[in-house]
C-alpha positions as CSV (number, residue, x, y, z in Angstrom):
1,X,7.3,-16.7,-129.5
2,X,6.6,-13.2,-127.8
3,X,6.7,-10.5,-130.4
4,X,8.7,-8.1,-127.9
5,X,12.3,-7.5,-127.2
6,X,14.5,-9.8,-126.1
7,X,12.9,-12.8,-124.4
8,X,14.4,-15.9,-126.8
9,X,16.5,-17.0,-124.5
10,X,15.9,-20.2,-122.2
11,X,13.8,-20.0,-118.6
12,X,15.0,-22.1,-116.0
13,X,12.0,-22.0,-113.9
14,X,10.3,-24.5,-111.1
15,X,6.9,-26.0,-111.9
16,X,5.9,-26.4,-108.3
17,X,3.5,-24.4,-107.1
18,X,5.6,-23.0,-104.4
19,X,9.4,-22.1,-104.8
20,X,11.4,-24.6,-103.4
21,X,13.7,-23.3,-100.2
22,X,16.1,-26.4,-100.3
23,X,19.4,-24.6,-100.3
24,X,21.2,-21.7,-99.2
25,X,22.4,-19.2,-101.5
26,X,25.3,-16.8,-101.7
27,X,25.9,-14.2,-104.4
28,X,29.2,-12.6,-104.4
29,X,31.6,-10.8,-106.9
30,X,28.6,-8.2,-107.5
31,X,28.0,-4.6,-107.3
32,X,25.2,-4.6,-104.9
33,X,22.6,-1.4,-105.1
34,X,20.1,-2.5,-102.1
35,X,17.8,0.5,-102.5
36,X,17.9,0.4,-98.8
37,X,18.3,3.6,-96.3
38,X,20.9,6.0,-97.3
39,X,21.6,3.7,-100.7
40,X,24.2,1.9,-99.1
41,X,26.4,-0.8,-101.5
42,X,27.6,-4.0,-100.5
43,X,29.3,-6.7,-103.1
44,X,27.8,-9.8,-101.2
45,X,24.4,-11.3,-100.5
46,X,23.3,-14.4,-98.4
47,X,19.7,-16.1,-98.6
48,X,18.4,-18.5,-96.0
49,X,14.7,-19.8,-96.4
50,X,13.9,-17.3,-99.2
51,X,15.2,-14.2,-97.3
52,X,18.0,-12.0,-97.4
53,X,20.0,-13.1,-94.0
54,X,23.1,-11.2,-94.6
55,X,24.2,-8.0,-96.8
56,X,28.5,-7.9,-96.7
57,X,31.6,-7.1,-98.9
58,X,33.5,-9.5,-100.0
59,X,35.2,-9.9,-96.7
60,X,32.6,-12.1,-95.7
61,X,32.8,-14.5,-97.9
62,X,35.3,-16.7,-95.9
63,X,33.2,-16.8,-92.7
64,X,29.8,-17.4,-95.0
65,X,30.9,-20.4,-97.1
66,X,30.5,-23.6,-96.5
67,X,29.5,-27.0,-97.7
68,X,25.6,-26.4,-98.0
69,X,25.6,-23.2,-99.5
70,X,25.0,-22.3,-103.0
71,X,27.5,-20.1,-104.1
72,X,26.7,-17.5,-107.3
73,X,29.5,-15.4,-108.5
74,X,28.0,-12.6,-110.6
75,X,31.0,-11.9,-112.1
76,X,31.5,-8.3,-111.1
77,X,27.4,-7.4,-112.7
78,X,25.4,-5.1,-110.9
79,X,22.9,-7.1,-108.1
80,X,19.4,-4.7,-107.3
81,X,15.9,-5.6,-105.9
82,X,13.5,-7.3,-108.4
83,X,11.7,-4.7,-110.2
84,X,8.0,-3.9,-109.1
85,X,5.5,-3.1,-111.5
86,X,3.3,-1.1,-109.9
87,X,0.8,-1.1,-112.6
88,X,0.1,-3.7,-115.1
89,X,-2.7,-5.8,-116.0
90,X,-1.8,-9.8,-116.1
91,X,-4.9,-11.1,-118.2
92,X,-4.8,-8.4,-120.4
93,X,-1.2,-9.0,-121.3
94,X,-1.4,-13.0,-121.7
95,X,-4.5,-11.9,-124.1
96,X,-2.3,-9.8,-126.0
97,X,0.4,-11.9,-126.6
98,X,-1.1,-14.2,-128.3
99,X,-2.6,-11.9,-130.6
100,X,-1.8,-10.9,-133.7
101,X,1.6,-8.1,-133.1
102,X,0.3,-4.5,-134.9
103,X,2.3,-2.2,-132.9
104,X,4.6,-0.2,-135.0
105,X,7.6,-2.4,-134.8
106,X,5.2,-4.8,-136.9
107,X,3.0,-2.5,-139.2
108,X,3.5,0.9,-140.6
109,X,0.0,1.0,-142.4
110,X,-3.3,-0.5,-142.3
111,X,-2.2,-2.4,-145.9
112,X,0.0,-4.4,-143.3
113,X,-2.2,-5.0,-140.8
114,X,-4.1,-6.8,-143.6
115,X,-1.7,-9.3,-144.6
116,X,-1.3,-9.8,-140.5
117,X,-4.8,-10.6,-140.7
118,X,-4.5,-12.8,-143.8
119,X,-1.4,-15.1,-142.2
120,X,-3.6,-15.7,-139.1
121,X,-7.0,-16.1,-140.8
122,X,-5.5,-18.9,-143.1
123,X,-4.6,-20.9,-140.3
124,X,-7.6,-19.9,-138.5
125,X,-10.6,-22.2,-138.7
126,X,-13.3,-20.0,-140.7
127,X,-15.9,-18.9,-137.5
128,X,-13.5,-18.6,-135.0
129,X,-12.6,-15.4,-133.4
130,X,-9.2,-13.5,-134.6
131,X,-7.8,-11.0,-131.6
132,X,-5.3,-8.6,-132.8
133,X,-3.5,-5.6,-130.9
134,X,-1.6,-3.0,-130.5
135,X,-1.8,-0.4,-133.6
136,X,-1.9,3.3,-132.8
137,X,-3.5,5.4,-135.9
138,X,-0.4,7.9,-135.1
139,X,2.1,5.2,-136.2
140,X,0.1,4.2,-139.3
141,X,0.7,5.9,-143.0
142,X,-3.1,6.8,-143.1
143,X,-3.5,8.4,-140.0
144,X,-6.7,7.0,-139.1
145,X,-8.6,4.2,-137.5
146,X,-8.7,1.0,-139.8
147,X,-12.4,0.1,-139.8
148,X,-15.0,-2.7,-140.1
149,X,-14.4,-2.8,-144.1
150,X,-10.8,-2.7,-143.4
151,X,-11.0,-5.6,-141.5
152,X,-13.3,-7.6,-143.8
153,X,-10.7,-7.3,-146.6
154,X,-8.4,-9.2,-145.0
155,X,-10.5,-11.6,-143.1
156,X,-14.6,-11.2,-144.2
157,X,-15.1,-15.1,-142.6
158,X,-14.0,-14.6,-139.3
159,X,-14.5,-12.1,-136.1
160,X,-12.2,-10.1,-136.1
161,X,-11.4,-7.9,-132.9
162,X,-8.5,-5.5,-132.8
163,X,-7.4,-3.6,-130.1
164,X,-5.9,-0.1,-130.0
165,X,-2.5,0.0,-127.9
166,X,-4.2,1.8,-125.6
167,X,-6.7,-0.4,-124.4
168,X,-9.8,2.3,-125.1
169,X,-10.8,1.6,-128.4
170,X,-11.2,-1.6,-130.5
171,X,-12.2,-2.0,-134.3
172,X,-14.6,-5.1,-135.1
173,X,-15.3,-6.2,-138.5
174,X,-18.9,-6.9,-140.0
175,X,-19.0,-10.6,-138.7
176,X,-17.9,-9.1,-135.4
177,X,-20.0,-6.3,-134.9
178,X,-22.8,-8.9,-135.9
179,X,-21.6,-11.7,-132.9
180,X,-21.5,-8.8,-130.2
181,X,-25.3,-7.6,-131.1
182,X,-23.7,-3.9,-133.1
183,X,-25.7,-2.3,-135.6
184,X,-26.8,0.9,-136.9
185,X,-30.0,1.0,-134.4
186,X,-27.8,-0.2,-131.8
187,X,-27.7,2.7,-129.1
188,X,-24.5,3.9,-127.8
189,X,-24.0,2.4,-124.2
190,X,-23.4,4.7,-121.3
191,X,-19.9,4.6,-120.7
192,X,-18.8,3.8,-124.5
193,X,-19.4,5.8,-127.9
194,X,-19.7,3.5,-131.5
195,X,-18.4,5.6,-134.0
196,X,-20.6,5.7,-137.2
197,X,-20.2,6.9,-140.5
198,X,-21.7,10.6,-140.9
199,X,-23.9,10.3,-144.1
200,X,-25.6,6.7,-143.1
201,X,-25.5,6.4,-139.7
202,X,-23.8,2.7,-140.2
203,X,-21.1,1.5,-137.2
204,X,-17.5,2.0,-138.7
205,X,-16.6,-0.5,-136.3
206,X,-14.6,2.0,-134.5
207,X,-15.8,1.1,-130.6
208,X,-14.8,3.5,-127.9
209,X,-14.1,2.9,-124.3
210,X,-16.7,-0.2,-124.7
211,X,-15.2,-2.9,-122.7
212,X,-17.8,-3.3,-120.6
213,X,-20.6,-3.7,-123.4
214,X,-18.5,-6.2,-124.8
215,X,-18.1,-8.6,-121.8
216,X,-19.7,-11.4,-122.3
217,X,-20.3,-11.1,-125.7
218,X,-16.7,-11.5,-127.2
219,X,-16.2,-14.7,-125.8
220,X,-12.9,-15.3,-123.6
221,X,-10.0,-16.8,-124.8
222,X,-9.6,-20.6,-124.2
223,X,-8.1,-22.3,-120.8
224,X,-5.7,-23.8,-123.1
225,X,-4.8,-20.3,-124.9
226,X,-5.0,-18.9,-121.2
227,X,-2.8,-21.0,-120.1
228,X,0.0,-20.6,-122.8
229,X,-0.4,-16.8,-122.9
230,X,0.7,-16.5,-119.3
231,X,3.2,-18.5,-119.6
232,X,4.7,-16.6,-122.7
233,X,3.5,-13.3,-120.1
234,X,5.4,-14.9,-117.5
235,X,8.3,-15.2,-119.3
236,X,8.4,-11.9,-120.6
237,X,8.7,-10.4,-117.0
238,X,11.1,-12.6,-115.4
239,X,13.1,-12.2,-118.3
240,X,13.0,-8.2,-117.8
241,X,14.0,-9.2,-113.8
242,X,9.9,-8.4,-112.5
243,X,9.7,-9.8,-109.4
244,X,6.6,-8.5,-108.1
245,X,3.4,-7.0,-110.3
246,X,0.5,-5.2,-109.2
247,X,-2.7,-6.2,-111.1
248,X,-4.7,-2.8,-111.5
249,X,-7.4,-4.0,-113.6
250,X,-10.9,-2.0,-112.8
251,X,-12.9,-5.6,-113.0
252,X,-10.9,-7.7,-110.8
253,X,-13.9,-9.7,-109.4
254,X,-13.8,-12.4,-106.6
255,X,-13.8,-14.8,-109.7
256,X,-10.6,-13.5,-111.5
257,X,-9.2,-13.3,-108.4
258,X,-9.9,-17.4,-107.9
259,X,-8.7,-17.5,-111.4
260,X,-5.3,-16.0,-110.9
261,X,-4.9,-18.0,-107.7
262,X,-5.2,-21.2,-109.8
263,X,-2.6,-20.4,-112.3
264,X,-0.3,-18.8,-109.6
265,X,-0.8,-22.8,-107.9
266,X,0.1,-24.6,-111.6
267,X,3.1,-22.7,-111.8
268,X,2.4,-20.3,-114.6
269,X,2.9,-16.9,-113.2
270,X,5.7,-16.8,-111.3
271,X,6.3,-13.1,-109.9
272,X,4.5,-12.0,-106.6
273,X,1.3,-10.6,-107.5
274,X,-1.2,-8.2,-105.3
275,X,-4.7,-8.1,-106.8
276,X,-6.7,-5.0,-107.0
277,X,-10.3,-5.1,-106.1
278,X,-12.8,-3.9,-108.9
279,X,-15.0,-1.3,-107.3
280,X,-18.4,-2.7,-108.3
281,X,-17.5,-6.2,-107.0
282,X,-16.2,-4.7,-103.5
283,X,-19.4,-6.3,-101.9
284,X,-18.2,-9.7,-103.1
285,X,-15.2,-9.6,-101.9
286,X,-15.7,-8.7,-98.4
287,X,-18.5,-11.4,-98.7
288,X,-15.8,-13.7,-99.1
289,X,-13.8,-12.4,-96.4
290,X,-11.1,-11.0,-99.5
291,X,-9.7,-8.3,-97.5
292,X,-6.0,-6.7,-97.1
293,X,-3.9,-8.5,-95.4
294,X,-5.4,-12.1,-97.3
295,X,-3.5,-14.3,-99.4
296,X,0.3,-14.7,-98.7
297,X,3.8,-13.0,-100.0
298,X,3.4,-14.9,-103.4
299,X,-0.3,-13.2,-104.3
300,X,-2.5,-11.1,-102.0
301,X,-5.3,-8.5,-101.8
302,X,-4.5,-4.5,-102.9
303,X,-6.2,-1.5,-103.5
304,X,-9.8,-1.1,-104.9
305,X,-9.4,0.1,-108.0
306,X,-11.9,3.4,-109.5
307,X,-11.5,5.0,-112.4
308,X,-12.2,8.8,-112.5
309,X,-12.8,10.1,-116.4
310,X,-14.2,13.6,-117.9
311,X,-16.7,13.2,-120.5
312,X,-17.7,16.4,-122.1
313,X,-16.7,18.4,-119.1
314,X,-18.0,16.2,-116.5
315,X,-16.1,14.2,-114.5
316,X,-17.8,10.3,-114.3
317,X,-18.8,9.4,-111.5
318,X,-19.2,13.1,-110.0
319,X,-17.4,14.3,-106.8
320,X,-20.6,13.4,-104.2
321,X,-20.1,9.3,-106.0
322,X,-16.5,9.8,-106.2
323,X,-16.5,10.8,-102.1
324,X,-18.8,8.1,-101.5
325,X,-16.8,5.2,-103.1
326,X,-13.4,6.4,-101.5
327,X,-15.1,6.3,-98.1
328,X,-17.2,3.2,-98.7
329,X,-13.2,1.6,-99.9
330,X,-11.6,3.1,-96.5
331,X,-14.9,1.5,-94.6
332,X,-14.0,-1.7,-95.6
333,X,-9.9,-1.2,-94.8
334,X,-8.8,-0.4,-98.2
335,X,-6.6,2.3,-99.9
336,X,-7.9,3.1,-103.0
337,X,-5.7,4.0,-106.3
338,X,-7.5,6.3,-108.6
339,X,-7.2,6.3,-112.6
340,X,-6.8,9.9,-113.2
341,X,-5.3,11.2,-116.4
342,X,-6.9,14.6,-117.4
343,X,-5.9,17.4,-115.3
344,X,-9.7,18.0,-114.2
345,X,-9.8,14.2,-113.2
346,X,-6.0,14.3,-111.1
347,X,-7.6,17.4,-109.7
348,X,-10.6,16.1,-108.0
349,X,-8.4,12.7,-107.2
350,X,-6.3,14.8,-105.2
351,X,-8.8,16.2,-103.6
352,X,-10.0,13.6,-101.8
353,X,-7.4,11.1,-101.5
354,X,-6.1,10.4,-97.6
355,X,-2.2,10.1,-97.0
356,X,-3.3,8.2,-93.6
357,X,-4.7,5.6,-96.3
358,X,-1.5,5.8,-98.1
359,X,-3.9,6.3,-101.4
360,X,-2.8,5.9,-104.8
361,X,-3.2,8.1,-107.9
362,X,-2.5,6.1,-111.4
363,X,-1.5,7.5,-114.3
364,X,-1.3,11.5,-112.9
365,X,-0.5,12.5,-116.7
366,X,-1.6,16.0,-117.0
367,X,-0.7,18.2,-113.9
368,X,-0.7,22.0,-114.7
369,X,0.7,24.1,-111.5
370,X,-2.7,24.2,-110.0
371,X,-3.2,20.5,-109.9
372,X,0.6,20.1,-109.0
373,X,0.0,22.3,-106.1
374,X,-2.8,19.8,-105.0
375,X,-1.0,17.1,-105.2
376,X,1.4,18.2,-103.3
377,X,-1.0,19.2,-100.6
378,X,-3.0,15.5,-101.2
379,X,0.0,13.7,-99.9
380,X,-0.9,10.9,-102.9
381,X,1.3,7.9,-103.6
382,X,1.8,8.6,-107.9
383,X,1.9,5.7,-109.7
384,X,2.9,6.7,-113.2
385,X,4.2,5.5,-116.5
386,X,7.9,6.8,-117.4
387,X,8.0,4.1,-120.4
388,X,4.8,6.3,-122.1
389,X,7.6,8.9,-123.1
390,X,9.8,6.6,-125.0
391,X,6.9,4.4,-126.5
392,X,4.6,7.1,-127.1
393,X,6.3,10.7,-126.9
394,X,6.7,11.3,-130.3
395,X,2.6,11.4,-130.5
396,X,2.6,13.2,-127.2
397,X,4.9,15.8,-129.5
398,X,2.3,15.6,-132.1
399,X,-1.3,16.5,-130.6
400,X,-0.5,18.0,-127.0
401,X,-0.6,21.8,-127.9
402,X,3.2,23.3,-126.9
403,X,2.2,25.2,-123.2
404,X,0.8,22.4,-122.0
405,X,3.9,19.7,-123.0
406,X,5.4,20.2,-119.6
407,X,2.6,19.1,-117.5
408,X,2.9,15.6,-119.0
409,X,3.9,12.6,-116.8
410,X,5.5,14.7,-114.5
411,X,8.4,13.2,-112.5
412,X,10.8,15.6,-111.0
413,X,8.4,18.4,-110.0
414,X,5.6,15.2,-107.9
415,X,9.2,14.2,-106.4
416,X,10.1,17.9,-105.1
417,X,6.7,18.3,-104.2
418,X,7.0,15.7,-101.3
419,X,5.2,12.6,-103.1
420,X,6.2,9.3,-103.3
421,X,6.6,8.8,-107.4
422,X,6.3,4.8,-108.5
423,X,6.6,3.3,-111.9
424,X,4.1,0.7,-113.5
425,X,4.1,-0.3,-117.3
426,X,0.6,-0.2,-117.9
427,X,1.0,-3.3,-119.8
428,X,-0.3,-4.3,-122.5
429,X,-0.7,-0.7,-123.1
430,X,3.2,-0.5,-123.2
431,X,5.8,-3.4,-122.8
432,X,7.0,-4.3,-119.6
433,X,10.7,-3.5,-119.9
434,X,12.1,-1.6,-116.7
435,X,15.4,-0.7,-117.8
436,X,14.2,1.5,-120.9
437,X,11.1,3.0,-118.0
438,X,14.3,4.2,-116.4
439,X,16.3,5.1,-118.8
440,X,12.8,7.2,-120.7
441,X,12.3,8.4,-116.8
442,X,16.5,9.5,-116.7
443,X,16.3,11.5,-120.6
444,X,12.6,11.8,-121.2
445,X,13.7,10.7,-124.9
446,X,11.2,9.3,-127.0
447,X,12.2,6.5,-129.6
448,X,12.2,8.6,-132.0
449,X,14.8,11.0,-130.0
450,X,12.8,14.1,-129.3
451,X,12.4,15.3,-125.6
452,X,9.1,15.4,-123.6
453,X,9.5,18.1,-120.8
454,X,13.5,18.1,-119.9
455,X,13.1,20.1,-116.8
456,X,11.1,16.8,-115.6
457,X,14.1,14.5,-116.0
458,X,15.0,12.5,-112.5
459,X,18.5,10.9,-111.8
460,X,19.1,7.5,-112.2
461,X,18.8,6.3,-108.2
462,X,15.2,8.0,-108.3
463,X,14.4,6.3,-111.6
464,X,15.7,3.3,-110.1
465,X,13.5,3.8,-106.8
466,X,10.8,4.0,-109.1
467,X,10.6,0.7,-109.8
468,X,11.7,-1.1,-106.9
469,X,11.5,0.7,-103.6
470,X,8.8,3.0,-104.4
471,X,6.9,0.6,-106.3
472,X,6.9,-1.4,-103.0
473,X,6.0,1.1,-101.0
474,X,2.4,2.2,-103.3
475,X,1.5,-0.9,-102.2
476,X,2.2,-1.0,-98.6
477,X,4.8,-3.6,-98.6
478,X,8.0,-2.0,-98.8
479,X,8.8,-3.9,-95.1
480,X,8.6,-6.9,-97.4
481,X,10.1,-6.2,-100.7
482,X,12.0,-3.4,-102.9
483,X,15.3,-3.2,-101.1
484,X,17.8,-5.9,-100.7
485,X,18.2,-5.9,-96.5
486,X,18.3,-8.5,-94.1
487,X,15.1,-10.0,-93.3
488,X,13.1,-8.7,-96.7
489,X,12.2,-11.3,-99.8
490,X,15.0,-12.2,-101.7
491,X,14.0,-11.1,-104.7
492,X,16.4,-9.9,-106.9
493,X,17.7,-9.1,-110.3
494,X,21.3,-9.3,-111.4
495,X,21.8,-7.0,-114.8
496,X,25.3,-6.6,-117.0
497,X,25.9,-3.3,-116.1
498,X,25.0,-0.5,-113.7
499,X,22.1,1.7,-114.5
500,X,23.1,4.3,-112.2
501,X,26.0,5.0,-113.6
502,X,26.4,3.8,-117.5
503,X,25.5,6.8,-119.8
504,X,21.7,6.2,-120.1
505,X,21.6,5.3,-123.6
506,X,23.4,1.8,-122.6
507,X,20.7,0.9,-121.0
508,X,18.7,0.5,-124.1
509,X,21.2,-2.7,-124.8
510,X,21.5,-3.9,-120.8
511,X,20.2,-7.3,-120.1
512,X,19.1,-9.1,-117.0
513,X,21.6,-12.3,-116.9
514,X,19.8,-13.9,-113.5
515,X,16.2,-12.8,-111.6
516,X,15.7,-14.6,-108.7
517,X,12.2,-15.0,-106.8
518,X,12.5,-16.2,-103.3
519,X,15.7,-17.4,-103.0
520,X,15.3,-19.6,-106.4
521,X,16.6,-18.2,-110.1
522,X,14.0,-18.2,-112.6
523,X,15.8,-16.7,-114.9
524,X,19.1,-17.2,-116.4
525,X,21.6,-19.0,-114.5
């Protein structure tokens, strides 16, 4: 079972690798928001051929029924678009939920990650890789990293590999660090840094930002172990009403991209994915003719994908690389979406992104008034994380020093300054659970109940937006998807209350009762 909230309950889902369109279907008895212009409401909606053919009251309903359609009364619930996340990362998640759970609803202290190590390990054969996930040092009673000796306590005769909930650091234990080729005359790599202990020089096991040293040399998880993690990934977002997912993984290769096409054809991912395009395997994928407007509405090409960091002061790559990957992207008929958190990083993104190109800025986490200000000249779609406040606001509290609190994840202030805002999860890095994204984006309350930057509150439509209409429209497809009108994807999700007008802490206990992809329910019903 997935060790996140709320996904125990049955999915009714079709194995075929295209949804079936072999009935008509009418949903009435619902309060319809359909995102669409002016945020009209309607209380009925009619599919034909896995599209919306008719939005109506309950007037309608007379004139609309007949023998061969399927009729769905929601029972007076609230009917909205699927949600979109705008930002996740599909392989990453099916990894991590089969791993061992040591986020902080599971551990307090490195003591438990331990005996979480010592459960799996004696039902692990001895030799065979252990993946773990999820701890943050904040949440744990030490305070710190757990490290290689850590690690060999609880499991000294397997690798061990545990990843921080961030997705930027991992700790290895000695076998580990031994499989991978890591030791104290190993040098660090370019783009990573292998902490070591000050009076010997010896690895700690603490491994920063090294992902791409360690391709290859962790080995991947199993087709079989694949397989099973996206379907337990799958099953988390349909039941959390995802409809529609936008990979944003920075080594999407032509060979993922095959990859993800296979299991989208045996039935194992079942909301509508677009595919970002690594920038260092661009070349393969035009030579394989990979471009936008390939694939189809259940899984096509997106954005390329460049992440923009600041090591000690200096932004990686520079401005001239930077300039020339953006226009080497827009050459080949892409937008590109930038990962920019620091405010240095959003700075230069903004200065070079093209609102002809409809680009993309991820993340966008620090933005003081002077990069705000070129933002809003930049014209940049914002795809940003409102769920970061509730998961991880309390840490934000914690180390962010007090003037610079308001310039984090910034929602009100990008949406007065003329941007389009969308929301992705970022998962594994945080759950995929829209309804508490809007309700963190509606209070900016984190879990623990302290406020990150009030003034940057937005209302419960724009949160809502977010992650539907807005979502749809960072990736160019909002004539397709995010708002329930005639003619667009019937994609939908039907939840047990209103989220834009409960008081937002209900929507902590709101469930989806029924997502529908296509036309077909795949969840619920």
């Amino acid at each position: 079972m997935v060790p996140w909230r709320g996904i125990s309950v049955p999915i009714h889902k079709y194995s075929m690798s295209r949804f079936s369109q072999s009935h008509d279907l009418l949903f009435h008895n619902a309060r319809v928001l359909t995102m669409g212009p002016g945020r009209s409401k309607a209380e009925l909606v009619a599919v034909r051929e896995g599209r919306v053919s008719w939005v109506g009251s309950t007037s309608d309903l007379g004139s609309l029924k007949s023998r061969d359609v399927h009729l769905i009364d929601c029972d007076g619930q609230t009917l909205i678009p699927g949600f979109i996340d705008a930002h996740t990362h599909i392989l990453a998640l099916a990894s991590r939920v089969l791993a061992v759970d040591c986020g902080r609803s599971e551990v307090s202290s490195i003591g438990d990650i331990q005996r979480a190590l010592r459960e799996r390990a004696a039902r692990t054969r001895p030799g065979t890789w252990i993946r773990a996930g999820g701890y943050q040092e904040f949440d744990l009673a030490e305070n710190r990293h757990p490290t290689r000796w850590d690690l060999d306590e609880a499991a000294p005769d397997h690798p061990v590999r545990l990843a921080h909930n961030s997705g930027h650091a991992v700790v290895m234990n000695t076998v580990a660090l031994a499989r991978v080729g890591i030791s104290r005359d190993t040098p660090d790599p370019t783009d990573g840094v292998i902490e070591r202990n000050f009076s010997t020089g010896d690895p700690t096991g603490v491994l920063f930002d090294m992902d791409r040293f360690l391709d290859g040399r962790v080995p991947h998880i199993s087709e079989p172990d694949l397989n099973e993690g996206l379907r337990l990934a799958d099953r988390l977002m349909v039941s959390r009403g995802i409809t529609s997912v936008q990979d944003a993984t920075a080594s999407n290769s032509p060979e993922r991209w095959e990859l993800l096409a296979r299991e989208k054809d045996n039935g194992n991912m079942t909301p509508r994915l677009s595919v970002m395009v690594g920038l260092e395997h661009l070349d393969e994928f035009l030579e394989r003719g990979l471009v936008p407007g390939v694939g189809d509405q259940y899984m096509d090409v997106g954005a390329v994908k460049i992440m923009l960091t600041v090591d000690s002061g200096r932004l990686v790559p520079d401005h001239k690389d930077l300039t020339r990957s953006v226009q080497r992207a827009h050459d080949s008929g892409f937008q590109v979406a930038i990962h920019a958190v620091e405010a240095a990083a959003v700075q230069a993104a903004a200065g070079i992104v093209n609102r002809q190109w409809r680009d993309r800025i991820e993340h966008c986490s620090e933005s003081p008034p002077d990069v705000l200000a070129s933002l809003r000249e930049s014209g940049a779609v914002v795809v940003t994380q409102p769920k970061f406040i509730y998961d991880s606001g309390e840490r934000y509290l914690a180390q962010t020093p007090e003037e610079s609190r308001p310039w984090l994840y910034r929602m009100r202030s990008l949406q007065e300054a003329g941007l389009f805002v969308a929301a992705g999860s970022d998962a594994p890095v945080s759950e995929p659970d829209p309804l508490v994204g809007i309700y963190a984006a509606i209070t900016r309350r984190a879990e623990g109940g302290n406020i990150v930057g009030l003034d940057e509150r937005v209302s419960a439509d724009e949160a809502l937006a977010m992650h539907t209409i807005n979502a749809a429209y960072a990736a160019r497809q909002e004539s397709d998807k995010g708002s329930i009108e005639v003619g667009k994807l019937a994609d939908f999700a039907l939840i047990d209350r209103d989220p834009t007008v409960v008081e937002p802490e209900e929507l902590l206990d709101a469930e989806v009762t029924l997502t529908v992809v296509g036309g077909v329910v795949v969840w619920g019903g």
